[in-house]
Each structure stands twice: as C-alpha cells, then as structure tokens.
DSSP file (Angstrom, degrees, kcal/mol; ACC not computed):
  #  RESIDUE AA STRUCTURE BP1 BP2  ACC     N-H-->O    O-->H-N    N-H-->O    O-->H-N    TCO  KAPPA ALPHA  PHI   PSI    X-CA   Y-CA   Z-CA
    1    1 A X              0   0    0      0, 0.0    28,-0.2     0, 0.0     2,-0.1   0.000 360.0 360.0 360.0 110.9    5.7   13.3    6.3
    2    2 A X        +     0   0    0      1,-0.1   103,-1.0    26,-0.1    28,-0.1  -0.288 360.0 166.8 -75.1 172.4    6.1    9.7    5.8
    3    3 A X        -     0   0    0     26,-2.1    28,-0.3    23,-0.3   103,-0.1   0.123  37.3-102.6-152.3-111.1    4.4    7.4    5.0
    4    4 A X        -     0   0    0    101,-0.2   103,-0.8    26,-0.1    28,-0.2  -0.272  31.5-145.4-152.3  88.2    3.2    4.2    4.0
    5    5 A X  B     -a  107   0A   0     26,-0.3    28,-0.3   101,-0.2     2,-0.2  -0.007   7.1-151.8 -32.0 126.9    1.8    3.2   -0.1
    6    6 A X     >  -     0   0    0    101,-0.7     4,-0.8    26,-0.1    -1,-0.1  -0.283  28.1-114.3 -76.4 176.4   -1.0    0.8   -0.6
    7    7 A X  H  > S+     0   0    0     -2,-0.2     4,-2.3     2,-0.2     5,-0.3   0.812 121.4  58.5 -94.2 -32.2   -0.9   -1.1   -4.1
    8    8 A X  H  4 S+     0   0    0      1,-0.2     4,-0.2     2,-0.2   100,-0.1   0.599 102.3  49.8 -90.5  -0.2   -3.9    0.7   -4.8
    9    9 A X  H  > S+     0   0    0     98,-0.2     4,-0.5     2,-0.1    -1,-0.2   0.678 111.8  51.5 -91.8 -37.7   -2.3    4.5   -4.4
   10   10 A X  H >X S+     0   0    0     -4,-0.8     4,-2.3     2,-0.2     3,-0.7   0.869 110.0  44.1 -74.2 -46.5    0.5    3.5   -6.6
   11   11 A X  H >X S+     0   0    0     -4,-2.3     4,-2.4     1,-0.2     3,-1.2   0.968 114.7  56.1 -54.9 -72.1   -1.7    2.2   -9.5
   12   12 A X  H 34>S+     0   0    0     -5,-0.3     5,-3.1     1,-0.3     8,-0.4   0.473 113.6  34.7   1.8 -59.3   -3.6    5.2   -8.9
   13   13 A X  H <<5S+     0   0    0     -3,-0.7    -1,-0.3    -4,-0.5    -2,-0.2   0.521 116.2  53.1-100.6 -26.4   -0.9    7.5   -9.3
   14   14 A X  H <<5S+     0   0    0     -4,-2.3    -2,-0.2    -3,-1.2    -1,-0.1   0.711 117.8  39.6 -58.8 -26.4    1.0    5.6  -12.0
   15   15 A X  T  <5S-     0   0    0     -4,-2.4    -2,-0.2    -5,-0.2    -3,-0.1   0.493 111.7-115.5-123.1  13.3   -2.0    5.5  -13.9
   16   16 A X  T   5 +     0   0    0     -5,-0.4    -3,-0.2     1,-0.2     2,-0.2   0.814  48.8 166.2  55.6  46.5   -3.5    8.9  -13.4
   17   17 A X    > < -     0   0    0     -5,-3.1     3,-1.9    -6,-0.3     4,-0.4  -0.397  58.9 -83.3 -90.6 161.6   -6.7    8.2  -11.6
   18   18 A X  T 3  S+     0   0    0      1,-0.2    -1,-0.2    -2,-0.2   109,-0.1  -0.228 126.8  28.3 -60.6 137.4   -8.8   10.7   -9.9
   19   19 A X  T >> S+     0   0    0     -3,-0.1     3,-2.0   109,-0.1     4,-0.5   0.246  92.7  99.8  95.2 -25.9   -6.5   10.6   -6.1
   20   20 A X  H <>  +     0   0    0     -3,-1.9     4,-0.9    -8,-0.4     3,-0.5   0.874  63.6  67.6 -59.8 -33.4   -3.3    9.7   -7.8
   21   21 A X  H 34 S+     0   0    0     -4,-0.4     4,-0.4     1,-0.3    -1,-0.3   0.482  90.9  75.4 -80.0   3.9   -1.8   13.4   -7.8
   22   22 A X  H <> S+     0   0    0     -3,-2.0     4,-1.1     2,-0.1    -1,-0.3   0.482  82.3  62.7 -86.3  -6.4   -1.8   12.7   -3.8
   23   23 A X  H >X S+     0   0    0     -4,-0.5     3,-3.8    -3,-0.5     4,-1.6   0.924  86.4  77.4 -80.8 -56.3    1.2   10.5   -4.1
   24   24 A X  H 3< S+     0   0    0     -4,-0.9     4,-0.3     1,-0.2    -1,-0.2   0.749  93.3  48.3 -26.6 -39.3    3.3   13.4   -5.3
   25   25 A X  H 34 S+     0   0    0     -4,-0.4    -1,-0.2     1,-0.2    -2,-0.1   0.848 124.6  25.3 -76.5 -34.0    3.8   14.8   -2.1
   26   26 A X  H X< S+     0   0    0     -3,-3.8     3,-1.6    -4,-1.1   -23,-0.3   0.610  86.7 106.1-115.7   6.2    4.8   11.9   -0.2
   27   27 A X  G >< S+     0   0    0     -4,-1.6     3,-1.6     1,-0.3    -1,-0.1   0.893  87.2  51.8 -44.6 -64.5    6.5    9.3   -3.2
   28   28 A X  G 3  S+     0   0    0     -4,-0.3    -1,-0.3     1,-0.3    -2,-0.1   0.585 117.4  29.5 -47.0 -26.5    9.9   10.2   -1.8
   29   29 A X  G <  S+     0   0    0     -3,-1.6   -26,-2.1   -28,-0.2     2,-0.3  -0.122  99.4  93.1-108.0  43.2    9.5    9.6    1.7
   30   30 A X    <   -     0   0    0     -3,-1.6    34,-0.8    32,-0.2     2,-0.3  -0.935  58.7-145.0-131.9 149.4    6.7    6.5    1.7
   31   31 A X  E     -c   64   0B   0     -2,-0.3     2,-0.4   -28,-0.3   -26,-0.3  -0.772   5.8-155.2-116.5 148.8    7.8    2.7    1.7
   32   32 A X  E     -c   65   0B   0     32,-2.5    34,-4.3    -2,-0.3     2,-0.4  -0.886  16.1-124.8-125.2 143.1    6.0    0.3    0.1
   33   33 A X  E >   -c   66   0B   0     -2,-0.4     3,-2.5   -28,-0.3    34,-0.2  -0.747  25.3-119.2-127.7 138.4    6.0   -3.4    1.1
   34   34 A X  T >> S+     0   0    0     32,-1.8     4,-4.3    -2,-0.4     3,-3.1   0.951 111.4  66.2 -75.6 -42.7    7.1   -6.0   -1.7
   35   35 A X  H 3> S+     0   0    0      1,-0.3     4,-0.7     2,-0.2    -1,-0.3   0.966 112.0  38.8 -32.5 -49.4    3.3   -7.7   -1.3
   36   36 A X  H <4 S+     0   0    0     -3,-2.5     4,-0.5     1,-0.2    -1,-0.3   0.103 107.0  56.1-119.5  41.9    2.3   -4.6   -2.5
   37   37 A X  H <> S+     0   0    0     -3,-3.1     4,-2.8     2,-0.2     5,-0.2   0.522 110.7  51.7-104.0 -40.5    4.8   -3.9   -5.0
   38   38 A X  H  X S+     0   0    0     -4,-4.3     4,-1.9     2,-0.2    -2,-0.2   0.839 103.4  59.0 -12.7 -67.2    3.6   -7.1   -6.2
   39   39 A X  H >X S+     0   0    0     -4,-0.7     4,-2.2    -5,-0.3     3,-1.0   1.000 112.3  40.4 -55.6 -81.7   -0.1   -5.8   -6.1
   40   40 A X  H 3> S+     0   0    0     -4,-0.5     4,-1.1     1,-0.3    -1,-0.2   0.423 103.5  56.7 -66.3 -10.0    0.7   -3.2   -8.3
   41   41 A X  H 3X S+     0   0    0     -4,-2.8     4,-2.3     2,-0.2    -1,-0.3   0.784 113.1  52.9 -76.2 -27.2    3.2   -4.5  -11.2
   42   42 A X  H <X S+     0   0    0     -4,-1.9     4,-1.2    -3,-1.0     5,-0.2   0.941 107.8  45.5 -61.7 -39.5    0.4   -7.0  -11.7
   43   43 A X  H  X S+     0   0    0     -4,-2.2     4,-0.6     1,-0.2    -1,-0.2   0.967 110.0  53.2 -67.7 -31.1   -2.2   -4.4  -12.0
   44   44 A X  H  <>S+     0   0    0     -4,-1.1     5,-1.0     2,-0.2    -1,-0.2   0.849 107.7  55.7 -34.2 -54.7    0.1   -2.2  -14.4
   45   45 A X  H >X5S+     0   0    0     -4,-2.3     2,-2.0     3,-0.3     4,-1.1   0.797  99.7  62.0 -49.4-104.7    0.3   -5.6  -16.6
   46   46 A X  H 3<5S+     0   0    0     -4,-1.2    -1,-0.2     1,-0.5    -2,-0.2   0.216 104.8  44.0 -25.5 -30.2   -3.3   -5.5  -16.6
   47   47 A X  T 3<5S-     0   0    0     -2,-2.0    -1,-0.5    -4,-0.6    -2,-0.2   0.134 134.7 -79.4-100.1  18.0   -3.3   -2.4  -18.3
   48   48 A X  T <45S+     0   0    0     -3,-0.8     2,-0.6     1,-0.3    -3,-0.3   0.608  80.1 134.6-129.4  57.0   -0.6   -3.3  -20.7
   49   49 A X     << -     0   0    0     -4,-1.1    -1,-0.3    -5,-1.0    -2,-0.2  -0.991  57.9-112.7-104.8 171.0    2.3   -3.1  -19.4
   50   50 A X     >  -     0   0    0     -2,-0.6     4,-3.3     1,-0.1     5,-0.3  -0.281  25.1-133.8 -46.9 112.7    5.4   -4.9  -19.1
   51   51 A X  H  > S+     0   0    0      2,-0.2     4,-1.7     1,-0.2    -1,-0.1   0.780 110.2  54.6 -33.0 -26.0    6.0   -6.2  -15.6
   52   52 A X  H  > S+     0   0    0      2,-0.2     4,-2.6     3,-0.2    -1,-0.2   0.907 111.1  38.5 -75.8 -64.7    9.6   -4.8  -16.3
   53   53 A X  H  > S+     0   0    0      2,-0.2     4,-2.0     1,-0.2    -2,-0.2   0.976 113.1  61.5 -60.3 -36.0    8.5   -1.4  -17.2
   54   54 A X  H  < S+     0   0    0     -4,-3.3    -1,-0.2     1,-0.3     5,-0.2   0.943 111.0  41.9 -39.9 -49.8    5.7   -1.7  -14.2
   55   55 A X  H >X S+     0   0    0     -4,-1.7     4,-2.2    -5,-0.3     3,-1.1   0.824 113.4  56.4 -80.7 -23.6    8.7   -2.1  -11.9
   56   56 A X  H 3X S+     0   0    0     -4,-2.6     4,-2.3     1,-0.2    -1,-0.2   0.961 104.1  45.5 -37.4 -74.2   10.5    0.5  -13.5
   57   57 A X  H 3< S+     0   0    0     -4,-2.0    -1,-0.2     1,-0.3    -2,-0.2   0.156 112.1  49.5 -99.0   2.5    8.6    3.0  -13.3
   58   58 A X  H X4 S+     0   0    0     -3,-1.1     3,-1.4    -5,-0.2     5,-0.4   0.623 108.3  58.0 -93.3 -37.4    7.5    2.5   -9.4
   59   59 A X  H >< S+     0   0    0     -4,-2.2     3,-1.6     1,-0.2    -2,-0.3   0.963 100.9  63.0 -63.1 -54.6   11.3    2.2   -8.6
   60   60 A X  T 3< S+     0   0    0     -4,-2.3    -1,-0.2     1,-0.3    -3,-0.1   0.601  88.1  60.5  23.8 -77.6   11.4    5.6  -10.2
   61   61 A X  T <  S-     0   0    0     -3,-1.4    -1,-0.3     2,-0.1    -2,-0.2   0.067 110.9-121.2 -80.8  26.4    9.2    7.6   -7.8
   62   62 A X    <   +     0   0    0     -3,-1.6     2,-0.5     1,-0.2   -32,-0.2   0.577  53.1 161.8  47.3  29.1   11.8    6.6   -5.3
   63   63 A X        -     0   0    0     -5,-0.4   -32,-0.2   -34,-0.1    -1,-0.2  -0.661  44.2-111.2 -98.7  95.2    9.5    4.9   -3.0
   64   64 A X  E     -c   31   0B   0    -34,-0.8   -32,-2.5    -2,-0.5     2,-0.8  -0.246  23.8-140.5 -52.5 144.3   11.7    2.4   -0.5
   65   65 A X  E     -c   32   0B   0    -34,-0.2     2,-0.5    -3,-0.0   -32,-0.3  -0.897  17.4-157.2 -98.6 120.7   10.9   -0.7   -1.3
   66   66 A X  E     -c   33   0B   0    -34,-4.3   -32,-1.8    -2,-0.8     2,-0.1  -0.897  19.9-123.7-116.1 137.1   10.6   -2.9    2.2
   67   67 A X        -     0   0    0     -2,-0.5     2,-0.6   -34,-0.2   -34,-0.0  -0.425  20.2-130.9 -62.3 144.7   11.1   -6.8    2.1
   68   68 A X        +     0   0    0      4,-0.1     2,-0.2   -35,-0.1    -1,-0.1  -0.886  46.7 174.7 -86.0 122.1    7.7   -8.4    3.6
   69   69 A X    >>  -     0   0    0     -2,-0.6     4,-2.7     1,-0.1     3,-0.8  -0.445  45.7 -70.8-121.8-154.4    9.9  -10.8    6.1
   70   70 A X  H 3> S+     0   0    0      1,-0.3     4,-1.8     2,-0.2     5,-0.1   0.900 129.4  46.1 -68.4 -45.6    8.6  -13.3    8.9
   71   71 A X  H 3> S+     0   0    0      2,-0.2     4,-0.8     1,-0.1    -1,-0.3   0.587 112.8  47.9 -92.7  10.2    7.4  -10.7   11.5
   72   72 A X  H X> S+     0   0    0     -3,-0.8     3,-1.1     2,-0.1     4,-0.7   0.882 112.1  53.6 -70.8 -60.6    5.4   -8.4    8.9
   73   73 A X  H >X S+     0   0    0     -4,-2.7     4,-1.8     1,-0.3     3,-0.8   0.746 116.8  40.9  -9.7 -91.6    3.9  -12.1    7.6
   74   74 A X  H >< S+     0   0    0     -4,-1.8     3,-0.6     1,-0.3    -1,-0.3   0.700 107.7  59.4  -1.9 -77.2    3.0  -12.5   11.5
   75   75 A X  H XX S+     0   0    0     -3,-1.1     3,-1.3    -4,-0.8     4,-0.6   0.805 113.5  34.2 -44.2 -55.9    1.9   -9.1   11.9
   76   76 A X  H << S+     0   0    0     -3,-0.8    -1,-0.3    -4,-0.7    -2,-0.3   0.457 113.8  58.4 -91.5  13.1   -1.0   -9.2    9.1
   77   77 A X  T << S+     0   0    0     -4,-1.8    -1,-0.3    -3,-0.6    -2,-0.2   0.555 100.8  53.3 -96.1   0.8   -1.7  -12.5    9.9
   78   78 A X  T X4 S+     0   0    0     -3,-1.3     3,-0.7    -5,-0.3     4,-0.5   0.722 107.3  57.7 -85.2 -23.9   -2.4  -11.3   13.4
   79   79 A X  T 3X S+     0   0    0     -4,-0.6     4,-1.3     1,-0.2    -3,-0.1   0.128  75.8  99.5-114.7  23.3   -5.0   -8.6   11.8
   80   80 A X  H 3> S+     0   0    0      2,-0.2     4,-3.0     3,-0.1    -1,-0.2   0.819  77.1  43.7 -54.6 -54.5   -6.8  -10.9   10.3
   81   81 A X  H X> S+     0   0    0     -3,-0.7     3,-1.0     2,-0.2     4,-0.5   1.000 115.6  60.3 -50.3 -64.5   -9.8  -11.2   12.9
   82   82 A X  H 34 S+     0   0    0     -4,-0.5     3,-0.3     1,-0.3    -2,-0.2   0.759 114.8  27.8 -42.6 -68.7   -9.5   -7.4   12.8
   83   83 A X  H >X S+     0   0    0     -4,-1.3     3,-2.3     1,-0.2     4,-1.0   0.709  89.1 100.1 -68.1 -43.4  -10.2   -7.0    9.3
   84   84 A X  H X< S+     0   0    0     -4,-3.0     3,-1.8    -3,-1.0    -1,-0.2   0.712  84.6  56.8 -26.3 -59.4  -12.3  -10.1    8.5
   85   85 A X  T 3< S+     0   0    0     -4,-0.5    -1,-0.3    -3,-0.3    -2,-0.1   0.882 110.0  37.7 -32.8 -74.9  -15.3   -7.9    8.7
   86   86 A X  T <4 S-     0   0    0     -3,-2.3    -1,-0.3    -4,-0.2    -2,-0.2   0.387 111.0-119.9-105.6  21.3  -14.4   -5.5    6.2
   87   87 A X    <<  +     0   0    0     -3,-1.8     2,-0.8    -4,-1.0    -2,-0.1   0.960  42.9 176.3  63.5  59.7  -12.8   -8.1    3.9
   88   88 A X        -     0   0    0     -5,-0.2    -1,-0.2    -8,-0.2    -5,-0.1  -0.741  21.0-128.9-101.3 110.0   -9.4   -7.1    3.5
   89   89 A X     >  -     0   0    0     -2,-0.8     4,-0.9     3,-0.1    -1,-0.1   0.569  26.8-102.0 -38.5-176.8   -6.8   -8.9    1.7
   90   90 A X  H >>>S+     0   0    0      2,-0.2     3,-2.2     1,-0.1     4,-1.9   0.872 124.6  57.9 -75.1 -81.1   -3.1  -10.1    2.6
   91   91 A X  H 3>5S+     0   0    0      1,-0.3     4,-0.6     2,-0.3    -1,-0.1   0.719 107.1  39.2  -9.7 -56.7   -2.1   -7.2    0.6
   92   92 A X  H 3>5S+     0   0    0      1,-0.2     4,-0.7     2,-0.2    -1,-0.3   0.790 122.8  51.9 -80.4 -25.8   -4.0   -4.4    2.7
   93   93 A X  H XX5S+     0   0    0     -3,-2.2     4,-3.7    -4,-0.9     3,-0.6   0.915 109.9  43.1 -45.2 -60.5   -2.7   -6.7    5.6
   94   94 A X  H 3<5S+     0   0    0     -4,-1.9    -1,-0.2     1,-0.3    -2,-0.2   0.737 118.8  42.1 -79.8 -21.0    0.7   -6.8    4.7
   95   95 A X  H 3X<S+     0   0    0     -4,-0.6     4,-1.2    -5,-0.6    -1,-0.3   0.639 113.0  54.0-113.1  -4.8    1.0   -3.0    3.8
   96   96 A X  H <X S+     0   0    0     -4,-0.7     4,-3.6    -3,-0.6    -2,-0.2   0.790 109.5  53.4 -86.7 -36.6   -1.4   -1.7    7.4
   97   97 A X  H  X S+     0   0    0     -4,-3.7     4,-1.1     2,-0.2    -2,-0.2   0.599 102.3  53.9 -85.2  15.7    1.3   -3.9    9.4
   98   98 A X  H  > S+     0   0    0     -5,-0.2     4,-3.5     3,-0.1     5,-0.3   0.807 118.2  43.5 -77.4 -51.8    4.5   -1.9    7.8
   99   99 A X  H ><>S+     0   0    0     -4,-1.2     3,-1.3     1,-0.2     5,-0.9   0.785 108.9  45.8 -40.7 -76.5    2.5    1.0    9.1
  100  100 A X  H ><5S+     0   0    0     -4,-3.6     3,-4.9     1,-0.3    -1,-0.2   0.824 116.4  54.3 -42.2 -61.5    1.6   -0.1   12.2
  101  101 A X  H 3<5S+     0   0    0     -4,-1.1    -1,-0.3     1,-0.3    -2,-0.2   0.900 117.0  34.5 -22.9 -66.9    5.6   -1.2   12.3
  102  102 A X  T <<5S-     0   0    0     -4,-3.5    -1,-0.3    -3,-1.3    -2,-0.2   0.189 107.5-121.9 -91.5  19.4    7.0    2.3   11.5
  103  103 A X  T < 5 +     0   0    0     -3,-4.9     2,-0.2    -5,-0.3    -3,-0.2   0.928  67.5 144.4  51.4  27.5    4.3    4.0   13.3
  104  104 A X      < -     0   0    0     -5,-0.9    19,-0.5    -6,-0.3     2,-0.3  -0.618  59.9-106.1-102.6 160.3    3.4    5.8    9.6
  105  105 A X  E     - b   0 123A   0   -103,-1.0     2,-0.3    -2,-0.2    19,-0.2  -0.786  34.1-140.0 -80.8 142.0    0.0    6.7    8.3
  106  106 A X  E     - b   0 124A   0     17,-2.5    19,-3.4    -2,-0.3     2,-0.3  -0.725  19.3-153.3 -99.2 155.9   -0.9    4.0    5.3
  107  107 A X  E     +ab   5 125A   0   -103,-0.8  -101,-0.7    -2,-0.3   -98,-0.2  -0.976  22.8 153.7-127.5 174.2   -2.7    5.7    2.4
  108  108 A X  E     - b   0 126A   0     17,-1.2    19,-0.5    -2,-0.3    20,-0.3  -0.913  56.6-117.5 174.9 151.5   -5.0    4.2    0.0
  109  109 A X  S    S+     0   0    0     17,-0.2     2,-0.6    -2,-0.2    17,-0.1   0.541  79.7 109.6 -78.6  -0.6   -7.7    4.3   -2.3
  110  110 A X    >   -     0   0    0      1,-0.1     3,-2.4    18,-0.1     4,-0.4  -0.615  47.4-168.7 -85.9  99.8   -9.8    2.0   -0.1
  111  111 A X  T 3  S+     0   0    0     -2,-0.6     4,-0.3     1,-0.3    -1,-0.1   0.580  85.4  68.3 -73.7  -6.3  -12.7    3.0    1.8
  112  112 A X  T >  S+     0   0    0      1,-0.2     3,-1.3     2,-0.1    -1,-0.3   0.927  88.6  69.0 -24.8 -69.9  -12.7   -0.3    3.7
  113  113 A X  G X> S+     0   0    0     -3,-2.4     3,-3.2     1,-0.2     4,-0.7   0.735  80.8  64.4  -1.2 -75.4   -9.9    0.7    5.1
  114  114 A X  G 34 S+     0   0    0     -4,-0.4     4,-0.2     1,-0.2    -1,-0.2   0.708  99.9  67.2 -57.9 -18.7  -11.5    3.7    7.4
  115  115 A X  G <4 S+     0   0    0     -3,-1.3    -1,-0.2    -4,-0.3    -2,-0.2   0.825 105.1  31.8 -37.2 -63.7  -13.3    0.8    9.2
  116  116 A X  T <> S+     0   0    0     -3,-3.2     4,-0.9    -4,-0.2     3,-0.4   0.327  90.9  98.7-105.1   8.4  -10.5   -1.0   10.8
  117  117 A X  T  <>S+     0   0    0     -4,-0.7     5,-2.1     1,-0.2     4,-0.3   0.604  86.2  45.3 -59.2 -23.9   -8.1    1.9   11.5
  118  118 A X  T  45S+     0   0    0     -4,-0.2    -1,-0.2     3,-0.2    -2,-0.1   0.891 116.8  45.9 -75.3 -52.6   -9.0    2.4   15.0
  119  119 A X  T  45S+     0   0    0      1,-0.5    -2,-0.2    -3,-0.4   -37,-0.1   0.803 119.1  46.4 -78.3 -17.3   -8.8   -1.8   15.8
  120  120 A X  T  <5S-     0   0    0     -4,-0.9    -1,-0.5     2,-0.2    -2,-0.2   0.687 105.7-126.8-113.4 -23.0   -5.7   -2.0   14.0
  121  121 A X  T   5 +     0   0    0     -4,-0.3     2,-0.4     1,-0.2    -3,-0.2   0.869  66.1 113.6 104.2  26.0   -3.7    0.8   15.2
  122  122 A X      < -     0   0    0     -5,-2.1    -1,-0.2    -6,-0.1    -2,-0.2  -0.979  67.1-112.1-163.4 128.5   -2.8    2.6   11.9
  123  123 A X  E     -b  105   0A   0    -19,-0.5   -17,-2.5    -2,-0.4     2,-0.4  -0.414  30.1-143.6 -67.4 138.9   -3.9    6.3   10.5
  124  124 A X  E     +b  106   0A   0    -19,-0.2     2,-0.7    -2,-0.1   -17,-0.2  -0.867  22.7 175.8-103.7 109.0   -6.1    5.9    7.4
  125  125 A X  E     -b  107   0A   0    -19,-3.4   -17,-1.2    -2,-0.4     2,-0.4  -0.987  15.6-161.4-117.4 138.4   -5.5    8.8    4.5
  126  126 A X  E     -b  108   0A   0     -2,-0.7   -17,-0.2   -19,-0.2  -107,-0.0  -0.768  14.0-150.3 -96.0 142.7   -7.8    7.9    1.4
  127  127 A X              0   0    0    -19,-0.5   -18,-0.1    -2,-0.4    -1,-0.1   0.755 360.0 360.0-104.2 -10.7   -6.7    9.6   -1.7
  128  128 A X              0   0    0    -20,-0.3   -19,-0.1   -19,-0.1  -109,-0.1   0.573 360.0 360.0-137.6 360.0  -10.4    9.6   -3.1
C-alpha cells in the first residue's frame, strides 16, 4: 500500500521512537514531499546530526522524494481554513495535499491530524 510520510513518521522512525517500526512496511512505496523532507533533516540536526547524514539516511529508505511545486503550494494553502482549528502547520499542509493529490493515506505521529481528515479529504493512519 502506498502511501504518504509526514516529517514527523520519518523522525520517528529514523530515530526509533515508540511508532517508528510502522514505517518499515510502507518506506518503499510512500512519498514524501520536500516541505517535509525539510521538516525532518532539521529535526535530525536537532539531535546531532549532520544535515548531510540526515538526508542520507532518509534517501536510504527509498522513500520518493516529491518536489512541493505551485499547485501542492495552492493545495495547502487552500486547507488552511480546514485546519485552522486544529493548528496545523504548512508542513502537515503541504504533506495532507500530496495525499489528497495521489489519493494515498498520509501517516503521522499527529493526533491533530484525525480532526481534519474527513474536511480535508485524506485517510489519517497515526503510528502512536
């Protein structure tokens, strides 16, 4: 099944957090959206690594990498109202309209999330 990575499913699983062993299943077929490739070499830094080795070592799991272009931009900046509510970045924006795009479920560690899934169109799997 594919599927579509949050920044906060990749740290997760990168960094062995309770939920992270749910990424195994789907690393090879789930795309990830450069906002939130972003998301997650910064958080990696944060924990000491290198931004280099950060990216490494998502490119690695073999995780398509998808450019965020004009009409994702669009997309979460349409699902903004949607979201307001349950305070969801550009990031969670950016990476519920690849789903919505590819018709994928997004996962993530963010129990916000389960909130807007209905108004937004886009299946919610939480990994904890």
């Amino acid at each position: 099944m594919a599927v579509v990575l949050d920044a906060s499913a990749v740290i997760a699983a990168l960094l062995g957090e309770r939920g992270g062993e749910v990424i195994d299943a789907y690393s090879e077929t789930a795309a990830l959206a450069t906002v939130n490739l972003s998301e997650a070499v910064s958080a990696l830094a944060d924990h000491g690594f290198a931004p280099e080795t950060a990216f490494a070592l998502i490119v690695e799991t073999r995780v398509e990498i998808v450019p965020f272009d004009a009409q994702l931009a669009l997309d979460a900046a349409a699902m903004k109202p949607l979201t307001r509510r349950a305070g969801l970045s550009l990031g969670d924006r950016a990476c519920l309209a690849l789903a919505r795009r590819r018709g994928l479920a997004a996962i993530t560690a963010d129990r916000a999330w389960s909130a807007v899934a209905d108004a937004v169109g886009v299946e919610i799997i939480l990994i904890r």
